[in-house]
C-alpha positions as a Markdown table, in Angstrom:
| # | Residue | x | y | z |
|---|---|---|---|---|
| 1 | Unk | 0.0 | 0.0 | 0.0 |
| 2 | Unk | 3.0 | 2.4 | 0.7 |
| 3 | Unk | 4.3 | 1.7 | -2.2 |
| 4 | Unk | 1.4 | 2.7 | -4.5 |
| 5 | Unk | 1.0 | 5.9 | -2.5 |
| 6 | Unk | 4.9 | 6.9 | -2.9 |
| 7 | Unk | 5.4 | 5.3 | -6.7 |
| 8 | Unk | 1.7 | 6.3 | -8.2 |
| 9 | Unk | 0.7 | 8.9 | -5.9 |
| 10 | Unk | -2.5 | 7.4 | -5.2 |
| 11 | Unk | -4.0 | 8.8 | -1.7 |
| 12 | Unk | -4.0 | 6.1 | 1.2 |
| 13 | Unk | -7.6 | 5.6 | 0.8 |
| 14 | Unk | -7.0 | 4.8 | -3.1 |
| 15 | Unk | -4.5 | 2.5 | -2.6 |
| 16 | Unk | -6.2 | 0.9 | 0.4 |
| 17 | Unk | -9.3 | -0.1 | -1.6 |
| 18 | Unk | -6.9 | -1.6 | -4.1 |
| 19 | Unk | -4.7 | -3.8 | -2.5 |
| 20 | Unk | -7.9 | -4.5 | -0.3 |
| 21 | Unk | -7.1 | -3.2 | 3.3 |
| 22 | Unk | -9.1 | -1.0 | 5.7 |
| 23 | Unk | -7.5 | 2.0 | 6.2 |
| 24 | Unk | -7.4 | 1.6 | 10.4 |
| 25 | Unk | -4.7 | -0.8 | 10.0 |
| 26 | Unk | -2.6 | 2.4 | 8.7 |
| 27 | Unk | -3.1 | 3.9 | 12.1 |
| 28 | Unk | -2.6 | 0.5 | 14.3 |
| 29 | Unk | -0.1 | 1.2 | 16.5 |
| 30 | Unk | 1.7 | -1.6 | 18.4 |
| 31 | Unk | 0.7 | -3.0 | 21.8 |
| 32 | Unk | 3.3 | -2.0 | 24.4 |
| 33 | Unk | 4.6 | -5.4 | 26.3 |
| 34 | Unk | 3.0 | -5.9 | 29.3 |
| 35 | Unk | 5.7 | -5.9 | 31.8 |
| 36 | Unk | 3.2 | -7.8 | 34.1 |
| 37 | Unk | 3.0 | -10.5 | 31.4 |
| 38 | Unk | 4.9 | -13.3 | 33.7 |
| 39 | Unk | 3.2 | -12.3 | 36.9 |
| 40 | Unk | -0.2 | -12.4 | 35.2 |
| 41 | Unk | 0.7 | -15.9 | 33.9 |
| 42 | Unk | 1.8 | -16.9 | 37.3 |
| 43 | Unk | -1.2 | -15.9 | 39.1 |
| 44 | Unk | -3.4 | -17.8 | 36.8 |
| 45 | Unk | -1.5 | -21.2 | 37.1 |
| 46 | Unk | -1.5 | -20.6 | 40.9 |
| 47 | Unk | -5.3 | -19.9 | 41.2 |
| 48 | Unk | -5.4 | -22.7 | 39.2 |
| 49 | Unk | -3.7 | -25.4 | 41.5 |
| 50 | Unk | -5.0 | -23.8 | 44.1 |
| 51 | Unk | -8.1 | -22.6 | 43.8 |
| 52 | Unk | -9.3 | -21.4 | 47.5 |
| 53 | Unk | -6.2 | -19.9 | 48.6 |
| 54 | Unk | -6.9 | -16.4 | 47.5 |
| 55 | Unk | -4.2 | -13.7 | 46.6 |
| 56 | Unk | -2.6 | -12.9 | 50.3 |
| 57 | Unk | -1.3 | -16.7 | 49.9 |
| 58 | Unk | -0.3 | -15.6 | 46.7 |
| 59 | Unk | 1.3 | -12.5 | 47.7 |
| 60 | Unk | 3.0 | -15.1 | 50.2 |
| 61 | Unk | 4.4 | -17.6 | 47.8 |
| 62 | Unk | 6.0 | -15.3 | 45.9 |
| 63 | Unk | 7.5 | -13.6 | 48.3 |
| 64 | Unk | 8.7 | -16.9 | 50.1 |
| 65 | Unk | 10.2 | -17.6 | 46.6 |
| 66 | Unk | 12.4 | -14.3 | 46.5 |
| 67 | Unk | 10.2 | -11.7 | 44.6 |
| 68 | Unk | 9.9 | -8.6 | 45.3 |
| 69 | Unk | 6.2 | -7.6 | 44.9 |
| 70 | Unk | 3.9 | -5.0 | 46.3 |
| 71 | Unk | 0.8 | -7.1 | 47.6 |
| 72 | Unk | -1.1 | -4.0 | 46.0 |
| 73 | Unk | -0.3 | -5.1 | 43.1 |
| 74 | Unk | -0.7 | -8.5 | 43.2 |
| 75 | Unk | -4.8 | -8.4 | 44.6 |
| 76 | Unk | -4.8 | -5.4 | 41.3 |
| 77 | Unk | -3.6 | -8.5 | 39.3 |
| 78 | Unk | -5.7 | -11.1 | 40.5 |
| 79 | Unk | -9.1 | -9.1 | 40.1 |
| 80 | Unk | -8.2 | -7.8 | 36.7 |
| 81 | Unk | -7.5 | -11.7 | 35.8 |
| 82 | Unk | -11.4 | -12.4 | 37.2 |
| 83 | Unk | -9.4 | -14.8 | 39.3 |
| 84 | Unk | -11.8 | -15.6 | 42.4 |
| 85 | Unk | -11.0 | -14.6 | 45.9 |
| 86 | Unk | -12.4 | -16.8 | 48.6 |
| 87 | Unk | -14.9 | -15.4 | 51.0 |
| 88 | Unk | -14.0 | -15.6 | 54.9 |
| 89 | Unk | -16.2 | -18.0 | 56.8 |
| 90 | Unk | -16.5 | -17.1 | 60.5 |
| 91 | Unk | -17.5 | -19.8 | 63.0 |
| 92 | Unk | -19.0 | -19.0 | 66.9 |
| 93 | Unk | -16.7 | -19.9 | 69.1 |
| 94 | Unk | -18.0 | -22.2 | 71.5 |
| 95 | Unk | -16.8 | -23.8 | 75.0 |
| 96 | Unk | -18.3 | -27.2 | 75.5 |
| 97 | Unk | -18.0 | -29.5 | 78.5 |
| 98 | Unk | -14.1 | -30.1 | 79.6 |
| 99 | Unk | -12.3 | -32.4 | 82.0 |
| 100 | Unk | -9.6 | -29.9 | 81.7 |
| 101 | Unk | -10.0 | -26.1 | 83.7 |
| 102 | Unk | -13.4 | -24.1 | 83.5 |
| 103 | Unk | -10.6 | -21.5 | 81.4 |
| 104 | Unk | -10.6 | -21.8 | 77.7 |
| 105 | Unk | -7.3 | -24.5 | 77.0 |
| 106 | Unk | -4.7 | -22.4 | 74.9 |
| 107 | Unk | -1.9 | -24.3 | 72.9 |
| 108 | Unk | 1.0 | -22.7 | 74.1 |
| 109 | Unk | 3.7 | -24.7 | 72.3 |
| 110 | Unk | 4.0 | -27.9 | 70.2 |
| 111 | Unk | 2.6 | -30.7 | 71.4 |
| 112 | Unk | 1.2 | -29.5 | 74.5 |
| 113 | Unk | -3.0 | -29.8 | 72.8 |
| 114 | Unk | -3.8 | -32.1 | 70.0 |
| 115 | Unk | -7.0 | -31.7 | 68.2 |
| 116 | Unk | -9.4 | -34.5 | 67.0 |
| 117 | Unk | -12.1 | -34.8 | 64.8 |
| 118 | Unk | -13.4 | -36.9 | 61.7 |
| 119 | Unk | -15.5 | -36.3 | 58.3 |
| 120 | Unk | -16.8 | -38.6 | 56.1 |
| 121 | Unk | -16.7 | -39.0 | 52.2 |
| 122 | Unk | -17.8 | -41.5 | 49.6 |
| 123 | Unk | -16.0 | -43.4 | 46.8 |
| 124 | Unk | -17.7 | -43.3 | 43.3 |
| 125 | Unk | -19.0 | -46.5 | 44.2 |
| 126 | Unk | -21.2 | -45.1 | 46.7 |
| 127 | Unk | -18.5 | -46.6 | 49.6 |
| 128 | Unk | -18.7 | -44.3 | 52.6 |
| 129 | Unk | -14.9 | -43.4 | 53.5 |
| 130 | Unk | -14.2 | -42.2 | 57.3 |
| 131 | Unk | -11.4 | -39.4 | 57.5 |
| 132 | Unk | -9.1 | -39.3 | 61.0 |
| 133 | Unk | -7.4 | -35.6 | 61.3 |
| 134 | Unk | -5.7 | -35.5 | 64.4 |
| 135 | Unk | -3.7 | -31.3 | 64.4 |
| 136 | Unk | -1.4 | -29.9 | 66.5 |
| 137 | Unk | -3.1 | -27.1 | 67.8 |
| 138 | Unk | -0.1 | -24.5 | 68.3 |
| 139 | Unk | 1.7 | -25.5 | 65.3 |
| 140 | Unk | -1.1 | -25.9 | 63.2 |
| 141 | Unk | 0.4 | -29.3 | 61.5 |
| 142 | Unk | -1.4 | -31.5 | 60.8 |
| 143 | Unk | 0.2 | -34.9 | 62.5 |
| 144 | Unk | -2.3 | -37.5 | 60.6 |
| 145 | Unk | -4.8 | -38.2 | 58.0 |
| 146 | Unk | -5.8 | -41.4 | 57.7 |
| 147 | Unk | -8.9 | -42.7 | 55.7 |
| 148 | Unk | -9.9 | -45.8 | 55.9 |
| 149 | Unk | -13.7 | -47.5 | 55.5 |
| 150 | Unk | -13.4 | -48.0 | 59.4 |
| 151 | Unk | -12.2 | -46.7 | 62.3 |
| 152 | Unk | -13.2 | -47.1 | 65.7 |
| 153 | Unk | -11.8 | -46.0 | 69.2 |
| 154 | Unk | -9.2 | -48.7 | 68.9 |
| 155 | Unk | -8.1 | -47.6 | 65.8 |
| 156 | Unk | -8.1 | -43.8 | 67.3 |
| 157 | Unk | -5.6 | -45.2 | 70.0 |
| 158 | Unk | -3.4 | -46.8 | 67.5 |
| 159 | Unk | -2.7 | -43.8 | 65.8 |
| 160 | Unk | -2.2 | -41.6 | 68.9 |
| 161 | Unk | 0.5 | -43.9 | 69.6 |
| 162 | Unk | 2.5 | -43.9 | 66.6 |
| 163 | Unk | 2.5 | -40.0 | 66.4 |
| 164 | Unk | 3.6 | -40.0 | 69.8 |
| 165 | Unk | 6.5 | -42.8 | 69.2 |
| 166 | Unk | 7.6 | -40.6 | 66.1 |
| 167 | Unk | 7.3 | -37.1 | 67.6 |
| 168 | Unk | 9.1 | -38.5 | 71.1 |
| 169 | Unk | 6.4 | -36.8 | 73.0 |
| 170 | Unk | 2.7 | -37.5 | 73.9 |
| 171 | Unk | 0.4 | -34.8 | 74.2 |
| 172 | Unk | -0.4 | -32.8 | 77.9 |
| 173 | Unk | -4.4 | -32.5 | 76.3 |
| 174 | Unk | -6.4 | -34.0 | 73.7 |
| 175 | Unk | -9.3 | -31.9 | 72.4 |
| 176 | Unk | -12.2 | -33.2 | 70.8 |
| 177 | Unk | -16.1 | -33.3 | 70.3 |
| 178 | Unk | -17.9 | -35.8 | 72.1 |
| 179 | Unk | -18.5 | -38.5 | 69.3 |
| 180 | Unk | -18.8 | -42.1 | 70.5 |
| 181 | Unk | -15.1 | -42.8 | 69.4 |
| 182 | Unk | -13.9 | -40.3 | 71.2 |
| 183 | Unk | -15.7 | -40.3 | 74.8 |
| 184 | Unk | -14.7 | -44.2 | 74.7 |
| 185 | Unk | -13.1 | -46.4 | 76.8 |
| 186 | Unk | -10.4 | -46.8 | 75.0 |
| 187 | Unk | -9.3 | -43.3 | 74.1 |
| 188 | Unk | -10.2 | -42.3 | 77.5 |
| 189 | Unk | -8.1 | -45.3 | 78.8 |
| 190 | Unk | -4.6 | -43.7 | 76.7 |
| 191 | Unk | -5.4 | -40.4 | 77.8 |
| 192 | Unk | -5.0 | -41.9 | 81.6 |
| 193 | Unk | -2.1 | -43.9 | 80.9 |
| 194 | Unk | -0.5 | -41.0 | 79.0 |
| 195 | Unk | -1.2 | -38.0 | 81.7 |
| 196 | Unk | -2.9 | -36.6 | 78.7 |
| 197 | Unk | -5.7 | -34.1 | 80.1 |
| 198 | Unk | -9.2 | -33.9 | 77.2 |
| 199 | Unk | -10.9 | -31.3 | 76.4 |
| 200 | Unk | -14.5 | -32.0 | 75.2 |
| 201 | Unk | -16.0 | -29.4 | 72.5 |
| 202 | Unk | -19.3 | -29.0 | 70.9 |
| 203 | Unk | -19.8 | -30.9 | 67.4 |
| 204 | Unk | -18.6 | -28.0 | 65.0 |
| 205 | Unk | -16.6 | -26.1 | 67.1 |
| 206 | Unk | -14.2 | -24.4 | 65.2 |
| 207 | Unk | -10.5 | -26.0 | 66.4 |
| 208 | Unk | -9.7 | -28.7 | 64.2 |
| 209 | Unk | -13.1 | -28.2 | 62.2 |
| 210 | Unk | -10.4 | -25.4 | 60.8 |
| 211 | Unk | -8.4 | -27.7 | 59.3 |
| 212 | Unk | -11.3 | -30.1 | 58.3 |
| 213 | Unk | -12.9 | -27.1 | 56.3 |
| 214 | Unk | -9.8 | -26.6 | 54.4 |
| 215 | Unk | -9.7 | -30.0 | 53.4 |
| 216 | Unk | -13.7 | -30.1 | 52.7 |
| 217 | Unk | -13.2 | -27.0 | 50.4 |
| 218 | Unk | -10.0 | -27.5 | 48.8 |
| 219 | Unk | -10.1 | -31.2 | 47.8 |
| 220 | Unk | -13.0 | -33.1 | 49.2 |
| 221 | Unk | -15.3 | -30.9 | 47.2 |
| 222 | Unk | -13.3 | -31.1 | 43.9 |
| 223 | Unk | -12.2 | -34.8 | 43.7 |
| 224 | Unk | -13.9 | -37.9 | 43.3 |
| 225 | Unk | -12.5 | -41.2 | 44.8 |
| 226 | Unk | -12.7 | -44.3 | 42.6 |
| 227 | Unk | -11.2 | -46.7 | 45.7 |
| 228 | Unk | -9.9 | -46.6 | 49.3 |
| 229 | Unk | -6.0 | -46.2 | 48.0 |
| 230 | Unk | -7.1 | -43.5 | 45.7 |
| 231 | Unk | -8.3 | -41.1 | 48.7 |
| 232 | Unk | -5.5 | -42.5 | 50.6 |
| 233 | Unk | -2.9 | -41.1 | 48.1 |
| 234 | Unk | -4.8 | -37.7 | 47.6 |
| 235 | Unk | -5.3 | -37.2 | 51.0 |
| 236 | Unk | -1.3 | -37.8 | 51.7 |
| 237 | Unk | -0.7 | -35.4 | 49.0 |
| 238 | Unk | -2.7 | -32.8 | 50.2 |
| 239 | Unk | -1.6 | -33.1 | 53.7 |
| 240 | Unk | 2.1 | -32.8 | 52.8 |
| 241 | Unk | 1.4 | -29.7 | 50.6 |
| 242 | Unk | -0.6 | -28.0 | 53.7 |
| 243 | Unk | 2.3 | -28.8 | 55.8 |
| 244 | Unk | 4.9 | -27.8 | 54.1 |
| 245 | Unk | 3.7 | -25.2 | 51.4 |
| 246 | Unk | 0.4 | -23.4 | 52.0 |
| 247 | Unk | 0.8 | -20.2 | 53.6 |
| 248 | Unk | -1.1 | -20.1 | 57.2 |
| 249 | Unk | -2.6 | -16.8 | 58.1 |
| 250 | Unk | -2.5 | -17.4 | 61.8 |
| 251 | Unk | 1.1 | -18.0 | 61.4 |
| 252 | Unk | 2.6 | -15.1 | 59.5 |
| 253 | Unk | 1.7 | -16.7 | 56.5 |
| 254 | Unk | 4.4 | -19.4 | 57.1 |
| 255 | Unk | 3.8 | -22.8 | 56.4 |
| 256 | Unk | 3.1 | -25.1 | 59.5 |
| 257 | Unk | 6.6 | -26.6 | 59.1 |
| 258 | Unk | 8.2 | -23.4 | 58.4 |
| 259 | Unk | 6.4 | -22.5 | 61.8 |
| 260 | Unk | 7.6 | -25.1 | 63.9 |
| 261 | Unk | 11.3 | -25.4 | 62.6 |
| 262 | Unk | 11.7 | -21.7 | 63.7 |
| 263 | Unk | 9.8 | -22.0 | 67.0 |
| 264 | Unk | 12.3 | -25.1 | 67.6 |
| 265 | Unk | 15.2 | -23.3 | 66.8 |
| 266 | Unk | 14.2 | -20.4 | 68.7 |
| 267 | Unk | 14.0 | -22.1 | 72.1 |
| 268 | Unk | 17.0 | -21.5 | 74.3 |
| 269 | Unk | 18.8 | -24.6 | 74.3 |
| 270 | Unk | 20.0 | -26.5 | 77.4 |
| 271 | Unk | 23.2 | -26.2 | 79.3 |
């Protein structure tokens, strides 16, 4: 088209109807690069693996990972994307009946209160799976998650004792609702034998029913289990990426791990 207008003399719109081109694409002037291309990019992948974790735990990964970014900038980022940020659910607190002091138990270190509580799913085959958290209440790590199509008190018991053989420590308080598995015999029998005080809630109280939430809304809602080792290896993976990855708010926006290596290395170490 130039070339007609500068060899011919034709005028642009002349030569434009020749050669067949609208005449806005004489006035099209480049995009500028976004310099926000990257970032954009990495926001979406990371709303897409994780979709409930909102931009704060964003904000938080990358600067874990060493960049420096304006959290401003990143929640701009994310709502220009449409990118969806979670809405805060706030539960009543609650004090239920305790064997413990009429004072609402604190954890004031790791492994001094270890929460319990359980949820149900079902495999595609319409088998119902039963889901064992057991959380350290201070640290906020999660210490097991075992699924299984049962598990009674005597199954409870068993794995209170292998956390406790591979942490070296038993807890001073157990903290749970009072389901039958928990008020029986046998748990109450450990907690004895242990010098482990328990702390009865209400059904829904919101301790480990924390932890069981995140799990409802970040996997339990968006998977479907074909069998028994296919939650099992879902739920592992999960676990280990909320222990050691996810940002915690209540902790700085550290991970649980990241939490409890500092506290440990904090602590003034014994002459």
């Amino acid at each position: 088209m130039r070339m007609l207008c500068d060899r011919l003399g034709l005028s642009q719109r002349r030569a434009c109807q020749i050669v067949g081109q609208h005449r806005s694409t004489q006035r099209h002037q480049p995009a500028e690069p976004d310099p926000d291309h990257d970032l954009r990019r990495w926001l979406r992948d990371f709303a897409k693996a994780h979709p409930r974790w909102g931009y704060r735990r964003a904000h938080a990964v990358l600067h874990r990972d060493g960049h420096a970014c304006n959290r401003k900038k990143v929640q701009r980022l994310w709502r220009e994307e449409g990118l969806r940020v979670p809405t805060k659910r706030r539960k009543r607190r609650r004090v239920g009946e305790s064997t413990t002091a009429a004072d609402r138990l604190v954890a004031e270190r790791p492994d001094h209160v270890w929460a319990l509580d359980y949820q149900f799913d079902v495999t595609t085959s319409g088998r119902i799976l039963k889901i064992l958290h057991v959380v350290d209440e201070h640290t906020r790590e999660s210490l097991a998650d075992v699924v299984a199509y049962h598990l009674d008190a005597d199954a409870t018991v068993d794995v209170l004792d292998k956390i406790a053989a591979g942490r070296g420590h038993h807890p001073c308080f157990i903290r749970c609702d009072n389901g039958p598995e928990l008020t029986a015999n046998a748990v109450k029998d450990w907690c004895r034998f242990n010098r482990a005080g328990t702390a009865y809630i209400d059904p829904g109280s919101p301790w480990v029913e924390s932890y069981g939430s995140r799990m409802r809304d970040e996997l339990l809602t968006l998977e479907m289990f074909d069998t028994l080792l296919h939650a099992q290896v879902l739920v592992s993976d999960w676990r280990d990426e909320y222990n050691r990855y996810r940002p915690h708010s209540a902790l700085g926006m550290l991970s649980p791990t990241e939490y409890a290596t500092k506290w440990r290395t904090n602590q003034p170490q014994p002459s």
